[in-house]
C-alpha positions in Angstrom: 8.5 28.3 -23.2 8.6 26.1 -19.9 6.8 29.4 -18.0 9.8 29.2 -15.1 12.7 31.8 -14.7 16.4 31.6 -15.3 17.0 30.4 -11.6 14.9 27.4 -11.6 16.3 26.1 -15.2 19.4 26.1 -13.4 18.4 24.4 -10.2 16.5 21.6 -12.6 19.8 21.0 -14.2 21.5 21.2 -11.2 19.2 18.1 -10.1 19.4 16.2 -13.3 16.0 17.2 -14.4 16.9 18.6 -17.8 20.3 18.7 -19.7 21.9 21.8 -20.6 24.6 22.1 -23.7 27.2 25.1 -22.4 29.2 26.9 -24.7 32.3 28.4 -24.8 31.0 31.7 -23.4 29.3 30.1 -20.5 25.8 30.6 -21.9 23.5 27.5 -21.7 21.8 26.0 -24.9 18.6 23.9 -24.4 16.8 21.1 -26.7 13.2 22.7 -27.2 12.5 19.2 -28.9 13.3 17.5 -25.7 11.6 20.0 -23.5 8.8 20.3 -25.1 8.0 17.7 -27.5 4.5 18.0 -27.6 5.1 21.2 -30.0 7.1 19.1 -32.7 4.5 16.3 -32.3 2.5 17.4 -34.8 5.1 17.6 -36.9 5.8 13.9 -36.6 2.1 13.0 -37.1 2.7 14.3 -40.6 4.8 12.0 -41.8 3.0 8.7 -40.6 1.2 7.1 -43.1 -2.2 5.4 -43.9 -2.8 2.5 -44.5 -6.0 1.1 -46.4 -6.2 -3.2 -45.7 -8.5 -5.5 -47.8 -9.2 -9.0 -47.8 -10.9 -11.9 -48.9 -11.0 -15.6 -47.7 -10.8 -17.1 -51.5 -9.7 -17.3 -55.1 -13.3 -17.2 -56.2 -13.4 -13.5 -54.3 -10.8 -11.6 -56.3 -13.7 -9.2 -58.1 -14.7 -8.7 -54.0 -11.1 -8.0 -53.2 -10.9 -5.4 -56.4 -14.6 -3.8 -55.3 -13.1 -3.4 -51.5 -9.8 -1.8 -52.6 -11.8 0.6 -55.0 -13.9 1.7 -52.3 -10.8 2.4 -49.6 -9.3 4.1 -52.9 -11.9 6.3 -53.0 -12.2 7.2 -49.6 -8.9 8.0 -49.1 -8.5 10.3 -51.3 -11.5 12.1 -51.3 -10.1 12.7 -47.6 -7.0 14.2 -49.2 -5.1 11.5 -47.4 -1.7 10.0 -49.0 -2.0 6.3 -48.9 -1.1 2.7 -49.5 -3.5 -0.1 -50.1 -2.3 -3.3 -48.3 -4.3 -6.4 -49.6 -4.8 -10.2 -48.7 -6.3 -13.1 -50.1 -6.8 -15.7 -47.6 -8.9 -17.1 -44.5 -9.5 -14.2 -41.8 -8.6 -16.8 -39.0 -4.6 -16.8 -40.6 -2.4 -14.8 -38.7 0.1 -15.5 -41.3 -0.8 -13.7 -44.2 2.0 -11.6 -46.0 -0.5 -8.2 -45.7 -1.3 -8.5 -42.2 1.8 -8.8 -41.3 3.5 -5.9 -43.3 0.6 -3.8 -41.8 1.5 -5.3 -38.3 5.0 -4.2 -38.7 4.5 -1.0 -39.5 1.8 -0.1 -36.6 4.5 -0.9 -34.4 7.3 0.5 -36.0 5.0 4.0 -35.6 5.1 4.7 -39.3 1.3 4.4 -39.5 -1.0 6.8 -38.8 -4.7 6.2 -39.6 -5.6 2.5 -40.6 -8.5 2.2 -42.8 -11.0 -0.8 -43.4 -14.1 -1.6 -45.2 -15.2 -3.9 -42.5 -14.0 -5.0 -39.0 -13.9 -8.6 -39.9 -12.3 -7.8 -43.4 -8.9 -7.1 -41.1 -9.4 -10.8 -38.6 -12.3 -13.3 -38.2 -11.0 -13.0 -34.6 -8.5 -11.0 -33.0 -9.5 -7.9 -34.5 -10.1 -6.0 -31.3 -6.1 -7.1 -30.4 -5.3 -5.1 -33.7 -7.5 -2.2 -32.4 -5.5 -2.1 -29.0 -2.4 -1.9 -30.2 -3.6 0.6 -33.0 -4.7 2.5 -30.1 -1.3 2.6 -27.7 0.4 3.4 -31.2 -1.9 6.4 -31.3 -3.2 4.7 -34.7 -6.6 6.2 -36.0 -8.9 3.3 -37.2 -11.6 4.7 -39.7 -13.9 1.4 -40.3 -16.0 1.9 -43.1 -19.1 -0.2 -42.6 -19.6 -0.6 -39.5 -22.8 -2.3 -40.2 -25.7 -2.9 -38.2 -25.7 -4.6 -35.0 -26.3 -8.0 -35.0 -27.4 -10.2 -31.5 -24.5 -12.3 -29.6 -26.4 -15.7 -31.2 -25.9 -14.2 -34.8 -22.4 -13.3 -34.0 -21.7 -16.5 -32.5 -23.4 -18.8 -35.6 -21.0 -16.8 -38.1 -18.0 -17.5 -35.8 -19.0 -21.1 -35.4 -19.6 -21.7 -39.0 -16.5 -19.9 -40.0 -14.6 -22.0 -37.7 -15.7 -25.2 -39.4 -15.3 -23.7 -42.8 -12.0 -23.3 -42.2 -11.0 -26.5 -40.1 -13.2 -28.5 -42.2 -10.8 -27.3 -45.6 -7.8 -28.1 -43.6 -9.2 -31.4 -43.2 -10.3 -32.5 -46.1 -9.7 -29.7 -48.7 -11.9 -27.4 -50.3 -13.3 -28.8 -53.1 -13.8 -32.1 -51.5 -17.5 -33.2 -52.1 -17.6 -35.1 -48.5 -16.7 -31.5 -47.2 -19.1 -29.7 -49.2 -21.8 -31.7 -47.8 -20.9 -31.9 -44.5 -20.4 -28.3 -44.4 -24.1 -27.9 -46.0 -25.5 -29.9 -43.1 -23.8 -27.7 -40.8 -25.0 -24.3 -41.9 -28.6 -25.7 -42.3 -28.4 -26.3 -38.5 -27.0 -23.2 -37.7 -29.4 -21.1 -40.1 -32.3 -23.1 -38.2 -31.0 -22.5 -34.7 -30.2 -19.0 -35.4 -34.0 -18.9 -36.9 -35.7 -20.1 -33.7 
């Protein structure tokens, strides 16, 4: 299996390179697992899961939430994949949520195999590209399903800007507060209008 003779398994454990069990009849017993564990790797592979993740940032987005765990429903299985939808309903700027962190957990814990999404920023408002790294040394697939089309940096950067007030500004002064409201009109005026010019 290794492609080496008798002679140099011996001189390898001889050296410490490998680990030999002996039995009683002097014969030496090797772990293919541990020798080769690229062949049982697929084997592995099977039994990590997928994991579809949905979220919204509000109560008034549940029929959204439904609509984006319909969709990763539906994909998922007409892959043939066995799955678990993980959902959230809160700001995509909270690290906190119960979701994200179950899904966290068990990227790292290698139980996952593929995660899927409906759209990057559905997973983190920022951060996301973190997630994507660590999907990625956890040999993670990551199946986004809209990517979208590409916007410009100064498009990117008004949504970022206006999500960051959203979210500060309801800290502040709570969400249904009509000073908020307003200011947080004003606000997106100015940004629709620089984004326009």
């Amino acid at each position: 299996m290794l492609g080496v003779s008798i002679t140099t398994l011996r001189r390898w454990e001889a050296a410490g390179k490998l680990v030999a069990d002996h039995t009683a009849g002097g014969h030496r017993r090797y772990d293919i697992a541990k020798l080769r564990p690229d062949l049982f790797h697929a084997e592995d592979e099977a039994d990590r899961r997928t994991i579809a993740y949905a979220r919204v940032s509000s109560h008034d987005q549940k029929d959204d939430l439904e609509r984006q765990k319909q969709v990763l429903e539906l994909y998922c299985a007409r892959q043939g994949w066995k799955f678990e939808i993980v959902a959230d309903l809160g700001s995509g700027m909270n690290y906190r949520k119960k979701g994200l962190k179950k899904l966290l957990g068990a990227i790292i814990d290698g139980s996952v195999g593929r995660l899927v999404i409906a759209h990057k920023d559905r997973l983190l408002r920022f951060g996301a590209d973190l997630v994507f790294a660590i999907c990625e040394a956890k040999n993670v697939e990551v199946v986004i399903l809209n990517q979208g089309e590409d916007t410009t940096f100064e498009e990117d950067l008004a949504k970022d800007v206006l999500e960051i007030i959203t979210v500060f500004s309801a800290r502040l002064y709570g969400s249904r507060s009509h000073k908020n409201q307003k200011l947080l009109d004003g606000v997106k005026r100015a940004v629709e209008e620089s984004a326009a010019c």
